[in-house]
N, C-alpha and C positions, 0 to 999 in steps of 0.2 A: 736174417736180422739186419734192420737198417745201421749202418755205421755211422759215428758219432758225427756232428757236424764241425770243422776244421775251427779254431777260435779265430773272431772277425775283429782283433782290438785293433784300432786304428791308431796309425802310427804318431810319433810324436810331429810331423811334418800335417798332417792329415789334421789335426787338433788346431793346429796355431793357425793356418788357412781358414777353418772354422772360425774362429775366432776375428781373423784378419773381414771377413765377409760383413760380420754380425758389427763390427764398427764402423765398415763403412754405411752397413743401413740405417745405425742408430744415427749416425753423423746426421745423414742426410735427414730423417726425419728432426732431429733435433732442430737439424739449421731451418725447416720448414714450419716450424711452430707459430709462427704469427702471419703466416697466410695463410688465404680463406681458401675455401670454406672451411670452417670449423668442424661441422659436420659431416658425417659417413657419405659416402656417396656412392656406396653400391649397396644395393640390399640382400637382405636373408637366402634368399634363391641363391643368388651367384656367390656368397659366400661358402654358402653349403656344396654347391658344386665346385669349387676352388680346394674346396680341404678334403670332401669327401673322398670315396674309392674304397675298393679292397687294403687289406694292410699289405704290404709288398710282400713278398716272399725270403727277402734277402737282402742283406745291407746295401745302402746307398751313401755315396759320398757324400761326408758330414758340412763342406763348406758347399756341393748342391743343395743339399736340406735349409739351409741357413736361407740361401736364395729364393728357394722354393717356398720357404715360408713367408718372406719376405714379398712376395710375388701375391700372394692367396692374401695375406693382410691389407694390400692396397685398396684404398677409399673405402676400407673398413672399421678403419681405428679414428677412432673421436680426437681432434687436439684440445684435450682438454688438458693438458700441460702447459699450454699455450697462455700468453695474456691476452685474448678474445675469447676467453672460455668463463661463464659465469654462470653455469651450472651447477644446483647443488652448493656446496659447500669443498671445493675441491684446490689445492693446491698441484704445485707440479713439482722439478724438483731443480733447486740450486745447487752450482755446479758441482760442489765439493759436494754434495751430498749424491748426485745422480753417480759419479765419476766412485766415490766410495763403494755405492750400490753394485756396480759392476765388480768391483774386488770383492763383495762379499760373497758372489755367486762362486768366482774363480775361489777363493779360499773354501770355501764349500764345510765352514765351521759348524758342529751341534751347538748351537746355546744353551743347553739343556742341563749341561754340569762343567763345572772349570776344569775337569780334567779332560776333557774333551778340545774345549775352546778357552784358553784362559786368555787370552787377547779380546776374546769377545765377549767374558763375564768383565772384564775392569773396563773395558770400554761402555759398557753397560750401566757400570756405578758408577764413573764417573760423570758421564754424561747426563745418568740422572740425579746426583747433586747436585749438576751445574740447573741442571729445570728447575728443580725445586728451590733454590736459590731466588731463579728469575722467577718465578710465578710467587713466591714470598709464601711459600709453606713451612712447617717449622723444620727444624733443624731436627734431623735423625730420621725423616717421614723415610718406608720401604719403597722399592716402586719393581714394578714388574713390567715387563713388554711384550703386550699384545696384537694379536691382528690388525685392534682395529677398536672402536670407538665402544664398541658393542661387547665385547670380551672384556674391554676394560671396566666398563660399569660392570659387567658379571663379575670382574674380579673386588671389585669393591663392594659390593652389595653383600657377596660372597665373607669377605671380613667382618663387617655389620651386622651379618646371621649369626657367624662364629662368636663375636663378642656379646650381642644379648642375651643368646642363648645358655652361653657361659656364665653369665651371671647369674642364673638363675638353675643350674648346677647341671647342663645338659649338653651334651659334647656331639653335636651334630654330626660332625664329620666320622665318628665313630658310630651313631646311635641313626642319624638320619632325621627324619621329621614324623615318622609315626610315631606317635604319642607326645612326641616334641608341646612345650608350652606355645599359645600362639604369641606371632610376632605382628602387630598392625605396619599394615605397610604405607607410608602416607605418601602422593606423589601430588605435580600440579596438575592441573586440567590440560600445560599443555607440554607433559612432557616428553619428551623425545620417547619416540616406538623403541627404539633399542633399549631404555628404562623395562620396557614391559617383555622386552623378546629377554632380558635377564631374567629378570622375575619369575619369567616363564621357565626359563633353564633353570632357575633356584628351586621349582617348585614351591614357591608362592605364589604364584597364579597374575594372569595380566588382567584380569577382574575382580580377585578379591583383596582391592585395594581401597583407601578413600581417598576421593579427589578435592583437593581444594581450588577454590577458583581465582579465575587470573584477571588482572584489567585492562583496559584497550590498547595495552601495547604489549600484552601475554603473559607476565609478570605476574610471579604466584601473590595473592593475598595476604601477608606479614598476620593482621588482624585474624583471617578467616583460618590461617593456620593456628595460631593460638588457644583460639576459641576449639579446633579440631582437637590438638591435642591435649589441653586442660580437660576434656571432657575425655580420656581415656584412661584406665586403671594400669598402665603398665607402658614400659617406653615402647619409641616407635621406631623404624626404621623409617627415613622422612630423605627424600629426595627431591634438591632442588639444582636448579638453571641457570650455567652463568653465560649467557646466550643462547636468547631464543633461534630457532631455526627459521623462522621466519621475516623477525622483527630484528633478532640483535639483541634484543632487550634481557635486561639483566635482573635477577630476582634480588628481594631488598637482603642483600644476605646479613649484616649484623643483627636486621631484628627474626629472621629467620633462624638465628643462631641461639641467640635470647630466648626461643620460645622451647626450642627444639634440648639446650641447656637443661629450663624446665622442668623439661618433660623425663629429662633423662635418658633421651635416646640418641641415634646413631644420624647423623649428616652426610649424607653423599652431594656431591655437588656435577651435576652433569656439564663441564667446562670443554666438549667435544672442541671447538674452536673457539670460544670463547673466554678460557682461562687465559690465552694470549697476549690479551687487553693490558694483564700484569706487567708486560716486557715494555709496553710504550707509559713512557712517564706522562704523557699530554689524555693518558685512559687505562692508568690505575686505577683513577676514583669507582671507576665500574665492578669493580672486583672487592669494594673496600669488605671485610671481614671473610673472605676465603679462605684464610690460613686460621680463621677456627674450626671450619668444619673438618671431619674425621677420615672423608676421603675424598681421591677426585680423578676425575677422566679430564683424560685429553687425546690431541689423535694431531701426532707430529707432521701426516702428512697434510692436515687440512692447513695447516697455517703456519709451521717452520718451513711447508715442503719438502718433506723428506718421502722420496720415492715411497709406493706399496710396498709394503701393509707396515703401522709403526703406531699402532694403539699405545695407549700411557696409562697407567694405574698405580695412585699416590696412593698411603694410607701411613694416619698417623699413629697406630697402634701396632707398630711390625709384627708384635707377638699375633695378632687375630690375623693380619695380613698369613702370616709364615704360615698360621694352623688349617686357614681356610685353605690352605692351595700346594701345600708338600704333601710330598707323597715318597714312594721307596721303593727300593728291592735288590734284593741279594746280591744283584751284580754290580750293581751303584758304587761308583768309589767314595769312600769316605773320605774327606775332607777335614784338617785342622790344624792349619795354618791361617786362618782368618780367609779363606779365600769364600767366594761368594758364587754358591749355586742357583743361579739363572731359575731353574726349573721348580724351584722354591717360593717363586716370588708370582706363577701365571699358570693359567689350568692346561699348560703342555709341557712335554718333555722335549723332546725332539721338535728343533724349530730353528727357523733362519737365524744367522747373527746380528738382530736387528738395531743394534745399538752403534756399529758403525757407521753407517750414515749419520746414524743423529749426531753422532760424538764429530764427524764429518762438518754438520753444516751449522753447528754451535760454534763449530773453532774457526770455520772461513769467516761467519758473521761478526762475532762476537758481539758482546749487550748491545751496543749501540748499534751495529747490522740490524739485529733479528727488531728493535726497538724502530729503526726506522724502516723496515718492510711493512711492519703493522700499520703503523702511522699514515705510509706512504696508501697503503691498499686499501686504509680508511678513508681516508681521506678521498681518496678517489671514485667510491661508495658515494660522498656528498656530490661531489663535483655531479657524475651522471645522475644523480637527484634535480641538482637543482637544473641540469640541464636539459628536462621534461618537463618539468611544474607549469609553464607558463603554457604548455599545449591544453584546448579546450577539453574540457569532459574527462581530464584523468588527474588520476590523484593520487600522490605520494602518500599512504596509509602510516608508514609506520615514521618514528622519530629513528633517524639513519646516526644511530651511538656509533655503530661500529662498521661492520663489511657487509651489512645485506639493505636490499632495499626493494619495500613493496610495495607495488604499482597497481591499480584499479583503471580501467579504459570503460567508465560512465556511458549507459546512454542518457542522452537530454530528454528523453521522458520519463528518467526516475525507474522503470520499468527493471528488475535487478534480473530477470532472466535475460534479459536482451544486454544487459551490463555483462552477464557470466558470457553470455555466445561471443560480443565483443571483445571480448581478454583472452578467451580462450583463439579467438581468428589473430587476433594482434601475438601470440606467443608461436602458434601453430606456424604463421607467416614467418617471423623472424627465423625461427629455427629451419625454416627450407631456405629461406636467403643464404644462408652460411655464412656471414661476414661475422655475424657473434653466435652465440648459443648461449641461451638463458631458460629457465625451463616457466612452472607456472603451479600453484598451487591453490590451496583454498585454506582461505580464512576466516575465522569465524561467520561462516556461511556465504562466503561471495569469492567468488574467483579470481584470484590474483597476478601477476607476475610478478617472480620474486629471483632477482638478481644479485649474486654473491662472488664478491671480489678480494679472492685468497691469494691468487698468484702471485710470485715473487717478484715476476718481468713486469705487470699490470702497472700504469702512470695513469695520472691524470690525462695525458693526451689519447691513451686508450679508452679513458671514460668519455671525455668530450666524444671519439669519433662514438662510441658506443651508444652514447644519446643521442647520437644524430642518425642512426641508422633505425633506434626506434621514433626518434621524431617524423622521419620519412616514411615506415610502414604504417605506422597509425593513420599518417594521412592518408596512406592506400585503402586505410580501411575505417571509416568513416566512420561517429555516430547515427544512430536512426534506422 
């Protein structure tokens, strides 16, 4: 009989070397955030052969591991923390929020229940009154903390099953959806996939919805919705955009509210980066009637910057919020002193302490911080606009309200295939340059570049050089 194997816990000296290693790496990549390239610079091969191997047999020293990690991740990691990063929709993280992030790993909190983590449930609700404050929802709204943009809609959408269904005497979360009354699910033609990967997790389906349609800057139809829902016998669950993903563009939310009133159904508002708008007083008006609708996403790290993962989900009916997403069991500590169980409010139990950073990088900014980050990265959205427009054969598509901006590289004989090959060579081009990284999409049927400028670090003088790196490869890559 084999004998047992001798215990391998590493000492307390052996820990804090670890740790000592893992700051000098992050140091160093932090301090390397706005040199280029941007981009990875080894590929899938030599990645795969850097991490790969047998699993070792036997422990290895925890501050070599750190190294050796560190070593295998070289010219693999994106700086897209960076302010030369305008991919996606992506922020990075300011400092009190990066530097909180790191204690929240070391505290190693459940968010799950306050007797667990009770520094990580109050920092949790406080931080999310302090949003809901700035984003101007009502007073008393619940909120929960998600992975991520996509969990948060699921956790709202999730409330807005629970509440119509209720009304009409049927307790889903007990009963489920066989035999359930139907619910119309009403979304726009251009809404966010994460709308439809909930729906899909709700079990309402990412096609058996009605789509209303949008205008040349993506922007749901006020009209075309009305007309939608006057023509249905029962409320709707209606899902609308307060920033398009492409355009910025904001849907007309007071008369979308008006109709949606009506109708008598449920409002989600998909505000992934776009709820933001609320915090800069110079782009409120974009937002105007968001604190009627009944819930709403956001995703702290596209546009507070708060490190992975810090999904946000408001809802102004706590009770539907509570019903749609608690859950229980025998071991569970009860609670009742007013203290607030995390795991009540998000479809997990067990999960990071994610409300430290946020609570983090609200208190380093405070209103006028986080107000003039928005301002400042909008702003710098126009600057790199206007600083293409005047190049032959390309064309600023959308009206630049906010942080994104969409670009079309024309051929001069009209020809829209040779228009998609040219945008698609001008995007393909920049991203192997590495001086910026911006990606490329499609809009209403033509091929675009679509540049999004979230970061905290991001100036105008990053948008100037930015324009001028695409003024340069364009010319590298001609019409005709």
């Amino acid at each position: 009989m084999t004998a047992p194997a001798e215990p391998t816990i590493p000492s307390a000296d052996a820990t804090d070397a670890a740790l000592q290693r893992a700051v000098v790496h992050a140091r160093a990549f932090v301090a390397a955030l706005g040199d280029t390239p941007v981009r990875p610079t080894v590929g899938l091969a030599e990645l795969r052969s850097r991490f790969a191997g047998p699993l070792p047999e036997g422990p290895s020293d925890p501050a070599a591991v750190i190294d050796e990690l560190a070593a295998n991740a070289e010219g693999g990691l994106v700086r897209s923390a960076g302010p030369n990063y305008y991919g996606f929709v992506i922020g990075g993280g300011v400092p009190a929020s990066l530097a909180a992030d790191w204690l929240t790993s070391a505290w190693d909190q459940n968010a799950g229940l306050y007797v667990i983590g009770p520094a990580a449930a109050v920092a949790e609700e406080v931080a999310g009154a302090w949003l809901a404050e700035l984003f101007g929802l009502p007073a008393g709204v619940s909120v929960g903390y998600t992975t991520g943009a996509t969990m948060a809609s699921f956790t709202g959408l999730a409330a807005g099953r629970h509440a119509l269904l209720a009304r009409q005497g049927w307790d889903v979360e007990r009963q489920g959806l066989f035999g359930a009354p139907e619910i119309p699910v009403v979304v726009s033609d251009e809404s966010h996939v994460t709308i439809f990967a909930a729906l899909q997790m709700l079990g309402m389906g990412r096609e058996r919805v009605i789509r209303v349609p949008t205008d040349e800057q993506g922007r749901m139809r006020a009209d075309a919705l009305a007309g939608v829902l006057a023509g249905l016998d029962r409320p709707a669950l209606v899902t609308a955009q307060a920033g398009n993903v492409n355009t910025g563009a904001f849907d007309p939310l007071p008369a979308i509210v008006t109709a949606v009133r009506a109708n008598g159904g449920w409002l989600h508002v998909d505000g992934a980066f776009g709820l933001w708008a609320a915090a800069d007083p110079a782009r409120r008006h974009l937002v105007d009637g968001v604190g009627d609708a009944d819930s709403w996403t956001t995703d702290a790290h596209k546009w507070l910057n708060v490190p992975y993962d810090s999904g946000l989900s408001f809802v102004r009916d706590a009770a539907a919020h509570h019903a749609a997403m608690t859950l229980g069991a025998a071991y569970y500590v009860e609670t009742s002193g007013g203290e607030r169980d995390p795991y009540n409010w998000v479809p997990e139990s067990s999960r990071r302490a994610r409300g430290f950073a946020v609570w983090a990088a609200l208190r380093s900014l405070g209103r006028s911080g986080v107000a003039e980050m928005i301002g400042r990265t909008s702003d710098a959205a126009r600057t790199f606009a206007a600083g293409i427009a005047d190049l032959d054969d390309v064309r600023v598509l959308n009206d630049v309200v906010l942080n994104q901006v969409l670009v079309r590289f024309d051929d001069p004989s009209g020809d829209a295939a040779k228009g998609d090959a040219r945008t698609a060579a001008v995007v393909a081009a920049i991203q192997e340059d590495g001086s910026i990284w911006l990606g490329g999409t499609t809009w209403h049927g033509m091929r675009a570049m679509r540049l999004s400028v979230s970061n905290w670090a991001t100036t105008e003088a990053h948008a100037e050089a930015a324009a001028a790196v695409v003024r340069r490869i364009a010319g590298e890559i001609p019409a005709g």
